[in-house]
ZAKOL-331409 format. One line per field, with one value per atom (N, C-alpha, C, CB): residue number from 1; x, y, z; residue in one letter; atom name. Coordinates in steps of 0.02 Angstrom, whole numbers. Each point is the difference from the previous one (the first is absolute). Last residue first. Glycine has a CB too. Example, Ala and Ser with C-alpha at 12.3 -4.5 7.8 and 13.67 -1.06 7.14 Angstrom:
num <- c(2, 2, 2, 2, 1, 1, 1, 1) .
X <- c(642, 42, -39, 59, -44, -45, 45, -95) .
Y <- c(-112, 59, 55, -32, -254, 59, 60, -59) .
Z <- c(354, 3, 37, -108, 104, 0, 0, 62) .
residuo <- c(s, s, s, s, a, a, a, a) .
atomo <- c(N, CA, C, CB, N, CA, C, CB) .
//
This chain:
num <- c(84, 84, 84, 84, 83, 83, 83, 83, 82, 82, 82, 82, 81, 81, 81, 81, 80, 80, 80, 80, 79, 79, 79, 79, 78, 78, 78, 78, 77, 77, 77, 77, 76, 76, 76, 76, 75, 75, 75, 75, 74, 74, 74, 74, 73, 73, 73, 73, 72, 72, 72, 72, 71, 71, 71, 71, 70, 70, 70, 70, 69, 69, 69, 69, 68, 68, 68, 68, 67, 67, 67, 67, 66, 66, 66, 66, 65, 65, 65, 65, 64, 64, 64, 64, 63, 63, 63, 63, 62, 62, 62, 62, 61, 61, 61, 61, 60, 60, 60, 60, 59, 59, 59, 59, 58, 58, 58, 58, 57, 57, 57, 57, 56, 56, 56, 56, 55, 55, 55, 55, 54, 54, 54, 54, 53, 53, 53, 53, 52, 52, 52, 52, 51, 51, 51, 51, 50, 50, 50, 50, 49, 49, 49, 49, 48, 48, 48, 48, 47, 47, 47, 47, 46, 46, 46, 46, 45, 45, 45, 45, 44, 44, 44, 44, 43, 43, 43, 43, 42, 42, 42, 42, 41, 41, 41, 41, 40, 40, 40, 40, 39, 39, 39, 39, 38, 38, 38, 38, 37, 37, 37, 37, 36, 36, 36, 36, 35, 35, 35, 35, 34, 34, 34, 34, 33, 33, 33, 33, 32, 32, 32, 32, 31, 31, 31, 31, 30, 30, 30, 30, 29, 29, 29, 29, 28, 28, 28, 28, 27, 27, 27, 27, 26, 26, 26, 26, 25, 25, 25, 25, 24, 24, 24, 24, 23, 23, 23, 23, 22, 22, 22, 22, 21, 21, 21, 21, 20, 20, 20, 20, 19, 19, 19, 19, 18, 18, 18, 18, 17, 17, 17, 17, 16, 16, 16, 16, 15, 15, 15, 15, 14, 14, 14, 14, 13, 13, 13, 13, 12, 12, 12, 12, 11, 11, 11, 11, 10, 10, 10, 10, 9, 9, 9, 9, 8, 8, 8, 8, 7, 7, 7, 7, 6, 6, 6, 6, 5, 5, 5, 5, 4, 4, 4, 4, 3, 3, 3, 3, 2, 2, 2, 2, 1, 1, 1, 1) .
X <- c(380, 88, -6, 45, -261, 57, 76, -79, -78, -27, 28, -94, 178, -14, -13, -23, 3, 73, 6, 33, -243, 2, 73, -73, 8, -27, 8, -26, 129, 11, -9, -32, -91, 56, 48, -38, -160, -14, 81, -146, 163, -25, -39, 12, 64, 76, -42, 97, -275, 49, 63, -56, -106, -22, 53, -130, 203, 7, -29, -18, 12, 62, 7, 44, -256, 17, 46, -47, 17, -29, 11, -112, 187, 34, -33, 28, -129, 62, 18, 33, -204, -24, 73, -126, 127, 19, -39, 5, 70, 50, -27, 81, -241, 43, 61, -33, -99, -50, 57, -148, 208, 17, -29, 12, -17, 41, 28, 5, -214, 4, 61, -76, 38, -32, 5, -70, 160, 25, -29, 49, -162, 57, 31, 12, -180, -23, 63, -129, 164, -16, -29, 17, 40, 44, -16, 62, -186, -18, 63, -142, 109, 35, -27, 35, -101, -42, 35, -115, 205, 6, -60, 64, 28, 59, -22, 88, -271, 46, 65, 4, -86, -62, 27, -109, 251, 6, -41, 20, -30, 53, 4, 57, -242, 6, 54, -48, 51, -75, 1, -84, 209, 20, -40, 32, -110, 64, 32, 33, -294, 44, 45, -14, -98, -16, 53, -150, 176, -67, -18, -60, 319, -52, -79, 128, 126, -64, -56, 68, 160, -26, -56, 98, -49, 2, -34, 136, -71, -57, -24, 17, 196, -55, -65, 75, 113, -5, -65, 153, -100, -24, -26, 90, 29, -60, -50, 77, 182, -53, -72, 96, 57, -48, 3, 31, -6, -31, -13, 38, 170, -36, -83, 95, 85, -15, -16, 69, -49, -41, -6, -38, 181, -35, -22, -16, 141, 35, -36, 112, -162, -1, 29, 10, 3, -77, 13, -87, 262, 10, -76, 107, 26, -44, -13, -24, 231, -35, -72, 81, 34, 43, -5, 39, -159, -9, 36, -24, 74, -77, -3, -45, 238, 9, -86, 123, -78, 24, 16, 18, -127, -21, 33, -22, 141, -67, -33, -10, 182, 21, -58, 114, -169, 17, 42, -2, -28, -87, 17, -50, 262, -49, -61, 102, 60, -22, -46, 9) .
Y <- c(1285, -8, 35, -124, 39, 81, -8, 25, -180, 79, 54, -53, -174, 41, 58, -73, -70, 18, 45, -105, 16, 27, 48, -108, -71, 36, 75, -102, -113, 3, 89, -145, 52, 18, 28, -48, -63, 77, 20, -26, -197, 54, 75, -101, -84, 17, 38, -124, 53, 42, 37, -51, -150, 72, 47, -41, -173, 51, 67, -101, -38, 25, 15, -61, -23, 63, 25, -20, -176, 51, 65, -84, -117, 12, 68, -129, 38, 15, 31, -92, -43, 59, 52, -86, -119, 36, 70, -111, -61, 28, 54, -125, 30, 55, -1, -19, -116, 50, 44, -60, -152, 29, 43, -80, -22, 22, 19, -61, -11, 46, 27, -44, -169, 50, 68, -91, -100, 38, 25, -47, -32, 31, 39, -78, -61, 75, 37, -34, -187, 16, 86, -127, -24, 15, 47, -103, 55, -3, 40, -6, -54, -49, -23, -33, 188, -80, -15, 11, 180, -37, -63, 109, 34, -39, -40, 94, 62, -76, -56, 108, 115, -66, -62, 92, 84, -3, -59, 122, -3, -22, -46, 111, 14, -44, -54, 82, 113, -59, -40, 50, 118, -13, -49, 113, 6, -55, -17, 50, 11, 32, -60, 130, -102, -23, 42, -10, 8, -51, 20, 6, 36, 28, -78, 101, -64, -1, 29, 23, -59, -55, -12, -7, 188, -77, -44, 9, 206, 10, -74, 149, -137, 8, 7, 39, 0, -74, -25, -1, 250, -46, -60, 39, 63, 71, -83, 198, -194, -38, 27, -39, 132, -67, -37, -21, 246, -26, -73, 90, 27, 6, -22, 88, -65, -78, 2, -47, 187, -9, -34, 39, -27, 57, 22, -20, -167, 41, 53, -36, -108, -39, 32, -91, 210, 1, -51, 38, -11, 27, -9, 96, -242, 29, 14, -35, -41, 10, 20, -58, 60, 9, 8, -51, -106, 90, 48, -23, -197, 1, 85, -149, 59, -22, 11, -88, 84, 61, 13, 7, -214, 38, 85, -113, -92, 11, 56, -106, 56, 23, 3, -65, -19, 69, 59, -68, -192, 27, 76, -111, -5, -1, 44, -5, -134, 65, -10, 48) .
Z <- c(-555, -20, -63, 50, 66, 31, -9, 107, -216, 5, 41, -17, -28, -58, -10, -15, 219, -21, -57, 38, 11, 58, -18, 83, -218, 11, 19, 4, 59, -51, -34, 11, 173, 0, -23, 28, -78, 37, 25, 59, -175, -30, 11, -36, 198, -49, -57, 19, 135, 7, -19, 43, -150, -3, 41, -9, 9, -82, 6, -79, 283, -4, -72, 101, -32, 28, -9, 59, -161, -56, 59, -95, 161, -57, -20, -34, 195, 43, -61, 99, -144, 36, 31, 37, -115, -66, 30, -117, 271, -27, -85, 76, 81, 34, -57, 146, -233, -10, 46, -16, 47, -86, -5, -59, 269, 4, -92, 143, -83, 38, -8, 65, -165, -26, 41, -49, 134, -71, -23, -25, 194, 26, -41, 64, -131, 17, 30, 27, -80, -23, -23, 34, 118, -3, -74, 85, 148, -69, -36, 22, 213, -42, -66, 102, 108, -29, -44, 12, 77, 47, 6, 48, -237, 25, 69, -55, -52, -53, 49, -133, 245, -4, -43, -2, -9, 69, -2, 47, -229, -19, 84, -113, 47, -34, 19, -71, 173, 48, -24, 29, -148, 80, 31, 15, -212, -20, 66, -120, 148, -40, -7, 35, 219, -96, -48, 12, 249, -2, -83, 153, -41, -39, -3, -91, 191, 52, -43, 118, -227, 34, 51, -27, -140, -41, 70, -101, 158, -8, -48, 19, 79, 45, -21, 57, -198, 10, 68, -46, -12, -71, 24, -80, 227, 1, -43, -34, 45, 36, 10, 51, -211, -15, 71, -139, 88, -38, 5, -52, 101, 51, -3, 18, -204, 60, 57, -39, -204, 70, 28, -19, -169, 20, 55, -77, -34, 58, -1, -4, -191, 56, 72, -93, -109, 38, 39, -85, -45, 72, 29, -27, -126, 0, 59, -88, 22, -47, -18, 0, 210, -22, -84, 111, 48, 8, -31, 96, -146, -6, 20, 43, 20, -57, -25, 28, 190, -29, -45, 61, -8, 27, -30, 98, -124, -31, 18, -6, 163, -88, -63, 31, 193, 9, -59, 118, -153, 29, 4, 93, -192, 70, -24, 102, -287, 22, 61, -118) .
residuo <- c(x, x, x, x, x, x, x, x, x, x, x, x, x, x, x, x, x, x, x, x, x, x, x, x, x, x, x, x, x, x, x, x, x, x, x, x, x, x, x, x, x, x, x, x, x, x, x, x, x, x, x, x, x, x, x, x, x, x, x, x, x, x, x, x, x, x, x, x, x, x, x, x, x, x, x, x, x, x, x, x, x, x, x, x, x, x, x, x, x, x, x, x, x, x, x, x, x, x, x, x, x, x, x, x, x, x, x, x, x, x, x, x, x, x, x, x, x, x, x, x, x, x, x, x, x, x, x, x, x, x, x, x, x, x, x, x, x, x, x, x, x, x, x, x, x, x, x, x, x, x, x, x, x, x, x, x, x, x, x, x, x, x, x, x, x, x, x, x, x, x, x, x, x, x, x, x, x, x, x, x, x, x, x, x, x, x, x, x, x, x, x, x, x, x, x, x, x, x, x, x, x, x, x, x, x, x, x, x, x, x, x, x, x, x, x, x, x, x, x, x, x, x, x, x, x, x, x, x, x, x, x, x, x, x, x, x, x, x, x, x, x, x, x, x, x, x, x, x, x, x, x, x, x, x, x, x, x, x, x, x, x, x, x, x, x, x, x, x, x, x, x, x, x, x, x, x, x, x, x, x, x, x, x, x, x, x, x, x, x, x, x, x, x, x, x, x, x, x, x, x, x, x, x, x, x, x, x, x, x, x, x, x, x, x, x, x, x, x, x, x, x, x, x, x, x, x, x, x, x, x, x, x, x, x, x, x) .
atomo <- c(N, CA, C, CB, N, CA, C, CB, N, CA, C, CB, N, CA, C, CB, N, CA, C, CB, N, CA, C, CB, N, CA, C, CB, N, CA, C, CB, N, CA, C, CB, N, CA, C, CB, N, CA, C, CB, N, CA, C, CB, N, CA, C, CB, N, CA, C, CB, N, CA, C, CB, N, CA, C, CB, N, CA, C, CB, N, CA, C, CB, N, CA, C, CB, N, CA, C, CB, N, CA, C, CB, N, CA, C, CB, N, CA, C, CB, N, CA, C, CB, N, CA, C, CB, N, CA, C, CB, N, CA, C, CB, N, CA, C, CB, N, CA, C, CB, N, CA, C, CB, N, CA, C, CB, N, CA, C, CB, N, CA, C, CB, N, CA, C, CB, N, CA, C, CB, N, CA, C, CB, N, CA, C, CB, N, CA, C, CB, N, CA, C, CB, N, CA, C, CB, N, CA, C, CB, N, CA, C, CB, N, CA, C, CB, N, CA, C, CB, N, CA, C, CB, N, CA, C, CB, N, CA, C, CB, N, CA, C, CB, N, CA, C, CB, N, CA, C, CB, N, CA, C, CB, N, CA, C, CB, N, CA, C, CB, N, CA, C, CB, N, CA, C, CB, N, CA, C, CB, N, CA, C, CB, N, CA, C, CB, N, CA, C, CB, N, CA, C, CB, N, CA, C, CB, N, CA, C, CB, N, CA, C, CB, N, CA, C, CB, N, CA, C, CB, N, CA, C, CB, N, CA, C, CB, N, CA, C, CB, N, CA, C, CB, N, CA, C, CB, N, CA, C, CB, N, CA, C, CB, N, CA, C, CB, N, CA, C, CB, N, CA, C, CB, N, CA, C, CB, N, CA, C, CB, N, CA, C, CB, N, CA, C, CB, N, CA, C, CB, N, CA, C, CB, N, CA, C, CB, N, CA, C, CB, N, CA, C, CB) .
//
């Protein structure tokens, strides 16, 4: 399977991943020119070669990531209920 088959193979089972991809260069900009927080963390780690903090940065964004996309699929969710 190609990368591009993956890919539509992923969106395809979950559409939040195709919500807003206008969103994320906005996002990734604010990671990489950020002076603190998980962006400074993650940027500073990787560029003293604390591999350590690295993974750590990049497990907090993904569960920070995880829980925005539950809370939404449930205003959503939500959202559907109430005017259907």
């Amino acid at each position: 399977m190609t990368t591009i088959e993956q890919t539509e193979t992923a969106t395809r089972h979950n559409p939040n991943l195709n919500e807003s991809p206008e969103a994320l260069p906005p996002t990734s900009a604010e990671l990489i020119a950020s002076s603190m927080g998980l962006g400074f963390l993650l940027t500073d780690s990787q560029n003293n070669g604390r591999t350590d903090r690295l993974i750590l940065a990049i497990i907090l964004l993904a569960i920070l990531g995880k829980i925005t996309d539950t809370l939404l699929g449930l205003a959503e969710k939500r959202a559907i209920a109430r005017w259907t």
